[in-house]
N, C-alpha and C positions, 0 to 999 in steps of 0.2 A: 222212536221219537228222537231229533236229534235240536240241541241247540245252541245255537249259534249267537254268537256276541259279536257285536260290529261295534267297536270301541277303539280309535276317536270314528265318528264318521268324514271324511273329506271331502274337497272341492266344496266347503261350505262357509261361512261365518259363523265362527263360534266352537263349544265342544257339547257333541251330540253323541250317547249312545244307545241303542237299538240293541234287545234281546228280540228273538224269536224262535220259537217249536214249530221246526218243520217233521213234517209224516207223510210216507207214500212221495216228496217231493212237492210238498207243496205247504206254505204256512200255515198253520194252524192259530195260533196265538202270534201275539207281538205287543212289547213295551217300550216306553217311546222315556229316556232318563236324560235331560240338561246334566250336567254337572259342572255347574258353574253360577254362582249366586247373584243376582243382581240389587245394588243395592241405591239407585239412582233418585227414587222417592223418597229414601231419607235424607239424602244429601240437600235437595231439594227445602225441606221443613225449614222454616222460619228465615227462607229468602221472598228477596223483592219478585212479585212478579212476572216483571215487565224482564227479567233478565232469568227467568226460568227455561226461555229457548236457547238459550246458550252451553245449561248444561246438558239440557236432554238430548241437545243435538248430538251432544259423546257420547249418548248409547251406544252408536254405532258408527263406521268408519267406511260400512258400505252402503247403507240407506241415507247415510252423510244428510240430505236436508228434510229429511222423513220426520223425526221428533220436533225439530223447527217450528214448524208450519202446522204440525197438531199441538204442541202447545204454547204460539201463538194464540190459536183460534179456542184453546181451552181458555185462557186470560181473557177473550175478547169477550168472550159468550159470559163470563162474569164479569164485566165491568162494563158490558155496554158499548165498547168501539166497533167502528164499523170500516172498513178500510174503503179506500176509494175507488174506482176504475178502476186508476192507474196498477194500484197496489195490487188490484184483483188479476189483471191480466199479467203483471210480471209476475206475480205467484203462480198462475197453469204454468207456465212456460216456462219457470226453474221445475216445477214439481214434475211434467210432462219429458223432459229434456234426462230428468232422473230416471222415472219408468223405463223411457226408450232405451236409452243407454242401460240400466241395472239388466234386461231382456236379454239385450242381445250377449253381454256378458255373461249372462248365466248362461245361455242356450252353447256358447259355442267355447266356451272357460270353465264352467261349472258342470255342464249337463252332457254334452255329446258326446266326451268320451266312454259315457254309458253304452254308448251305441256303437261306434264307431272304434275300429281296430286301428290304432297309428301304424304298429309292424307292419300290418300287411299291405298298410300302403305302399311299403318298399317292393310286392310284388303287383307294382300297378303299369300298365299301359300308359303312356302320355299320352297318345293320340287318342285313345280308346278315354281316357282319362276328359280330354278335351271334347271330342264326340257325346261325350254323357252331359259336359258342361253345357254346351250349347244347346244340347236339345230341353236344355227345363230352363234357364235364361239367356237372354241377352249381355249379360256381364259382359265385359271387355277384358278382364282378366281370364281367359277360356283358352288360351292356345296349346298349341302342342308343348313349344317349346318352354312356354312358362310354368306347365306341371312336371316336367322336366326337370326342372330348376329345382322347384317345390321338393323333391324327391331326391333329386341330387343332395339338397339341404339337409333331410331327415337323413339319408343314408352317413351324411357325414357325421351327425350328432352323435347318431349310433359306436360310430366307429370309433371316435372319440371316448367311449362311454359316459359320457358327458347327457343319461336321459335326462336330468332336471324333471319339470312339470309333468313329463310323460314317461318317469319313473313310477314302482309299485302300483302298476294297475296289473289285471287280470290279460294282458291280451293272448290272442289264440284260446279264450272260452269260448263253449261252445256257444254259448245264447248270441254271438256277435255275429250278423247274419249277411250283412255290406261285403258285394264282391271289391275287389283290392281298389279297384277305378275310382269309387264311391267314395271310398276311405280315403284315396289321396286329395280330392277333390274336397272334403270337408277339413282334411288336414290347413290343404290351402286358404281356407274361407278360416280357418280357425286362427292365423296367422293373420290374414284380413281384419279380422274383425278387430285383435287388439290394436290396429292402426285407426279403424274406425272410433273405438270408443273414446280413445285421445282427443281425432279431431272434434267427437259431438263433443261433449263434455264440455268446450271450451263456453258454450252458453251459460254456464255456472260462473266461468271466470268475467264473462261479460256482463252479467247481471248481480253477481254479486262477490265478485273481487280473486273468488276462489272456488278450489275443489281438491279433495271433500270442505265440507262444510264451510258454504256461503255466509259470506257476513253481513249482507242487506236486511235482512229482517229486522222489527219494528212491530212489537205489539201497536196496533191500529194503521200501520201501513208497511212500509219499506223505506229503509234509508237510500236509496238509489235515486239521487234527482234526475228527473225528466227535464227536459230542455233541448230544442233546437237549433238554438240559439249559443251551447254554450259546448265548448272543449270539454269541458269539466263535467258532462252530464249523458245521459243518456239522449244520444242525437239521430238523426237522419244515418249516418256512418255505422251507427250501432243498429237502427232499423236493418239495413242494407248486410250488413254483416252476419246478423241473425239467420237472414231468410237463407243466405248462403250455406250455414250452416247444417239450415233444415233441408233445404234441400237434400244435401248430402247425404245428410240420414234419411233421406224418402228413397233417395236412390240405392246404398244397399242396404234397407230393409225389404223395399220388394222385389230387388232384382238379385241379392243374393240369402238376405236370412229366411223370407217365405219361400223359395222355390227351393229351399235346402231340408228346409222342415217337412214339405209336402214327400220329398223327393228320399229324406233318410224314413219319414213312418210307413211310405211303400213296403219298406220291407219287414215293418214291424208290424202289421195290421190284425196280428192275435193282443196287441197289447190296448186295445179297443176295449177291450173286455176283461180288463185288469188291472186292479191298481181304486176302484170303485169309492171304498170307502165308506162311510156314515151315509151320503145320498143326498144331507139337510145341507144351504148353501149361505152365507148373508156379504151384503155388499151393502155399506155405509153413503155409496154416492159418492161425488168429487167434480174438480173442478166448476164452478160458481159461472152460470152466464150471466149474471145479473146480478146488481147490489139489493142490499139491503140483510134485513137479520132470514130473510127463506128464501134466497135464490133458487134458481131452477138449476141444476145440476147436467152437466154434462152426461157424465158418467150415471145412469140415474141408482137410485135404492132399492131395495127389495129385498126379501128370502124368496128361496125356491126349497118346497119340504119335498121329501119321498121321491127326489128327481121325476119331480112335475110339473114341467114348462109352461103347463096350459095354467096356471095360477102363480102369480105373487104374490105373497105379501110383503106389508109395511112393515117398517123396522120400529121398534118401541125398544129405545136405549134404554129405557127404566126396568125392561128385562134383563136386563144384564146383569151376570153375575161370577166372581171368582169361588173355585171351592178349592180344599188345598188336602181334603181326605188321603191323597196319597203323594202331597209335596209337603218336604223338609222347609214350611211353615208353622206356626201357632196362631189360632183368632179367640181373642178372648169371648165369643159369643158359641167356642167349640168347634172342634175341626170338622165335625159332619155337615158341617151350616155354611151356606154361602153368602157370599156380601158384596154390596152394592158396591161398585169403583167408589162413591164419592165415600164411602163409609169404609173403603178397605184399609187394612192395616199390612202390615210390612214387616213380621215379627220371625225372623229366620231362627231356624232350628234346627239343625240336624242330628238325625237318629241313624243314618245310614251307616254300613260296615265302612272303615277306613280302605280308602282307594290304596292299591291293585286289588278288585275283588273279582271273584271269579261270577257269578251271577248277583243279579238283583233280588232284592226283598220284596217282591212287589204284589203282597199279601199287604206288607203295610205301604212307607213313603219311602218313594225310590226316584223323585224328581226335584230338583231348585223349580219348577216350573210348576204354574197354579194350573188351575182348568176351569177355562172360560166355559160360562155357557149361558144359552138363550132362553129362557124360560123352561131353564133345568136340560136344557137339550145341547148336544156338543151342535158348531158347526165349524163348516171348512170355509174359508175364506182366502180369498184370491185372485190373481187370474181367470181365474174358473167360474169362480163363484161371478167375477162382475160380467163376464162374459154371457155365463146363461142369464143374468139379470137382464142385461142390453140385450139379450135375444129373443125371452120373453116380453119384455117391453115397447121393443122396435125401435127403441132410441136408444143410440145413434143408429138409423137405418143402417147407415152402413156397416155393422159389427152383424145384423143379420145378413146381410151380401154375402161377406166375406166369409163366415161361418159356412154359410150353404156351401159356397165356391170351396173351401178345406173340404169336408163330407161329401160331396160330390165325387174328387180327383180320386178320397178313396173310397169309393163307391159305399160308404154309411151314412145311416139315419143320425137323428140327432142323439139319440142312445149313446153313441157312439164315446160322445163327449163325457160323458160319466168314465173317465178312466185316466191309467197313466198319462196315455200318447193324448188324452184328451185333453190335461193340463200345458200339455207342452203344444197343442195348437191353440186353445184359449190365449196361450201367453205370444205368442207370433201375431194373432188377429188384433189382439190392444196393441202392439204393438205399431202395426201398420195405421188403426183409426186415430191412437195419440199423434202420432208422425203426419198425418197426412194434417191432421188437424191444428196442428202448431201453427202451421203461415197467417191462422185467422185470427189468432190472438194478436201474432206479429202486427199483423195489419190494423188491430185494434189498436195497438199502444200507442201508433201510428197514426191513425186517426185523432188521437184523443190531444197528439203533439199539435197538427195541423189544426183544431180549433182551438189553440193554447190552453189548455189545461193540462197545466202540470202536478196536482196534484196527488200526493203522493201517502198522505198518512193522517188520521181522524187523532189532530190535535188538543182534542175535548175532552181527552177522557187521561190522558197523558198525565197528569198532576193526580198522585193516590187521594188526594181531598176532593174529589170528585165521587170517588167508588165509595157505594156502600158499602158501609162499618164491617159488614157479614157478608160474603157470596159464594156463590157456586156455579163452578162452569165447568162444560166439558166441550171438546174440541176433536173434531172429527175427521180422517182424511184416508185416500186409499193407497196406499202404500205399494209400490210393486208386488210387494208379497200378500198384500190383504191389507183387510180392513182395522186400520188404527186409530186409536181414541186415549185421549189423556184426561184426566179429572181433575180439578185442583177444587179445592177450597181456601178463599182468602179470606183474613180477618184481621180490621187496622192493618189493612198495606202490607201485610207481609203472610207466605204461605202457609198453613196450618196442617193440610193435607196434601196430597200427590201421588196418584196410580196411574199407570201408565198398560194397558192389554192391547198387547203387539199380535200381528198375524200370525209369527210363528210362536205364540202364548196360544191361540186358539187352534192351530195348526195341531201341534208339538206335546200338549199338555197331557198328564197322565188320565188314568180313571180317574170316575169321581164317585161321592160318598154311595152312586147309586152302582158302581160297579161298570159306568157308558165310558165306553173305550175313546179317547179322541182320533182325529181326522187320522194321523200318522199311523197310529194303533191300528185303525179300522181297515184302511185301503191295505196294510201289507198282508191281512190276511187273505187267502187264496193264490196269492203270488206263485208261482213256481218258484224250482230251485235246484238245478241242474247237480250245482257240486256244492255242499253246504262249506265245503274249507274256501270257495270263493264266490258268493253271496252276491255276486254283481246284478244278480234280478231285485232286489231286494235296494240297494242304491238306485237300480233303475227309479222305482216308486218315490222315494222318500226323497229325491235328486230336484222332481219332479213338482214338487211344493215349494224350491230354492230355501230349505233350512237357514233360519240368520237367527242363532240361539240368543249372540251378543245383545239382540234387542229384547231378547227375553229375560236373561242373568247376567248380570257381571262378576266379575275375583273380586272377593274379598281376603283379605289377611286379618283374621281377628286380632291376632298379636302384633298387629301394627307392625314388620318387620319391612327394613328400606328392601326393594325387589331391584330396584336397577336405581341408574343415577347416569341422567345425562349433562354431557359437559359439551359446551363450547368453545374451540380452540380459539 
């Protein structure tokens, strides 16, 4: 039995470490340790509401308007605002613009070099290079001479020594399986892509000033005025300029990130069958086609148990529950007992060995991170999880197309999808349905210009002397990584309570008091594991979830000590 520590993990948000017991070559166990405190819900206590999306949005610096927008809708759902059209369709379209852009980011920044050997693309064919491009798309970037270029580029880095980003990886493992052509061709799209996210991205600065984190938001609408009429507002010019935008991103999401994706799991189609995990699925729903307090959802709701497609169900939030049996928390109701978000407590503890430690204690608390669960059950949430959602459900038709059309090229069933490669074509297919789907919001905002209503935020509710004296709201939204939801309780105008259970909190989370391993835990078991001194099968899986611990914990300094100090000249 051998075991292995993967401590920090990389290419991720945050700090993540991973034990696991490999035997015969293949995992046996795996424990899933944060080390990193978050402490964002108490900072939260006895502020004003309406200015709670301000701090939440600092969770994170990559989900940037993720917290916004779920605690928003947690304040609105206690106090009664309802946001407008207007409000409702510039929200898909910052939160949609987020997704697409966080995707392809990960997939080709965060993810591919799991797959993909950069060295060897120095022993790649350009022509041979170009011949492979063109036969899986149309790109206009495919010629001879431009992978050429590409290659010339990487050999000079090298020589330099100057690897940066494409330093301390594993290459020349054996589990890397892309002949050299493949690898240079993904090199080049990898380089692509970070010119890509620049340009989408710019719809953040268009709609809300900035990126990361937009400043439009507006418990009960958005500060972003609409008008056609006015320089000063969102106009015709900003219509026109969006679409252009999207465009762009329709154009290399399906002309170069999906025919990339189809094109690198060709070679990985043992990893079908690995990577599985718990099985149980849940997706919260998202984007609103309609006003009012129960819109129809884009995105729609559901669990899927036992990866079994032929039935959904409905989601009942009032199952939800934190347990902390084996995270460096305290609940005064005792640590074997789990508690409602709107009831949770926030009371950090730690018993863990003082860091450099050689293994985990993970008999007792070995995580900052709690463990979600749904009526006592872990699940995974995600790409995946909304994916088979919209697939059993048929809405959005087209996520079943597309789905069929992925499973098709590599000749599997929908089985198939229960795995590593399975999360990483889940997350390609939202990706293309968000993207295709953006022009029709565009053209909504657009519409709503051309019959002059500019209205833009449900100014009724805006004055705390409106809101009952006591409430409770939670707020719901899907997050590129999964399904997110924030809790507040207000009382007299100012916040009393604040939990916050992030994707990678249900993802990420340790055992619980029953001993059920979570999602990260579950899928690395069975993994192969070629060389345990380089574990690259094993980041394959957990790579494959996009870990963003940051929205789970943050540093704390008990002794309040200054850590930095910026100055402007």
């Amino acid at each position: 039995m051998t075991h292995i520590v993967v401590d920090p993990v990389t290419r991720i948000e945050g700090h993540l470490r991973v034990e696991a017991e490999v035997d015969g070559g293949v995992v046996k166990e795996a424990w899933s340790s944060s080390t990193m405190f978050r402490g964002i819900e108490l900072i939260l206590k006895g502020r004003d509401p309406r200015d709670a999306w301000v701090f939440a949005q600092r969770i994170c610096g990559v989900c940037t308007t993720v917290h916004a927008i779920t605690s928003i809708r947690a304040v609105e759902n206690a106090i009664g605002a309802v946001p407008p059209p207007n409000a409702r369709l510039l929200r898909n379209i910052i939160m949609a613009a987020q997704t697409v852009h966080d995707h392809v980011v990960h997939f080709y920044h965060l993810h591919a070099l799991d797959w993909v050997d950069v060295v060897s693309a120095l022993d790649a064919d350009p022509a041979k290079t170009s011949t492979l491009a063109q036969s899986i798309s149309d790109w206009p970037l495919s010629s001879t001479s431009y992978f050429a270029g590409v290659r010339d580029r990487i050999k000079a880095f090298i020589e330099r020594g100057q690897l940066g980003i494409f330093a301390n990886a594993y290459w020349g493992h054996p589990a890397y399986r892309l002949p050299p052509e493949a690898n240079l061709m993904a090199v080049a799209h990898y380089l692509e892509a970070l010119d890509f996210q620049r340009r989408f991205i710019k719809i953040h600065a268009l709609l809300g000033g900035k990126n990361p984190h937009p400043q439009s938001f507006l418990v009960g609408g958005m500060a972003t005025p609409v008008d056609p009429d006015s320089q000063a507002a969102l106009n015709m010019d900003t219509i026109a300029a969006l679409h252009k935008v999207v465009a762009d991103g329709l154009d290399f999401v399906s002309r170069v990130y999906i025919p990339d994706v189809l094109a690198i799991a060709s070679y990985y189609k043992d990893w079908t069958t690995i990577g599985a995990g718990i099985g149980s699925y849940m997706a919260y729903g998202d984007y609103p086609e309609s006003d009012g307090a129960h819109p129809e959802l884009f995105i729609p709701t559901g669990i899927i148990h036992n990866r079994d497609l032929s039935k959904r169900d409905t989601v009942d939030h009032g199952k939800i529950t934190e347990q902390i049996a084996h995270s460096w928390y305290d609940y005064s109701v005792g640590d074997d007992k789990g508690l409602s978000p709107f009831k949770g407590e926030t009371a950090p503890h730690y018993t863990g060995p003082k860091p450099p430690f050689e293994r985990l204690d993970v008999a007792k608390k070995y995580s900052w991170l709690k463990s979600p669960r749904y009526d006592d059950k872990p699940m995974e949430v995600g790409p995946l999880a909304r994916t088979l959602v919209a697939y059993n459900a048929g809405h959005p038709s087209r996520t079943k197309i597309l789905v069929d059309k992925v499973l098709a090229s590599l000749g599997a069933g929908p089985e198939a999808l229960f795995s590593t490669l399975g999360r990483i074509a889940a997350r390609a297919v939202e990706t293309q349905v968000l993207v295709e789907n953006m022009g029709r919001w565009v053209d909504g905002l657009a519409d709503n210009m051309a019959r002059r209503d500019y209205r833009i935020q449900d100014n009724s509710k805006w004055d705390p002397s409106s809101w009952p004296s006591d409430c409770f709201g939670a707020g719901f939204h899907e997050a590129p990584r999964g399904a997110l939801g924030h809790w507040v309780h207000i009382s007299k105008g100012s916040i009393v309570n604040y939990q916050c259970v992030v994707p990678s909190t249900w993802n990420a989370g340790p055992r619980d008091a029953g001993g059920q391993p979570g999602p990260y835990e579950a899928s690395l078991v069975g993994t192969p594991v070629v060389k345990p001194e380089q574990p690259l099968e094993i980041l394959r899986t957990l790579h494959s979830f996009d870990p963003c611990m940051a929205c789970g914990v943050h540093v704390v300094d008990a002794t309040k000590r200054e850590l930095a100090r910026v100055r402007v000249a």
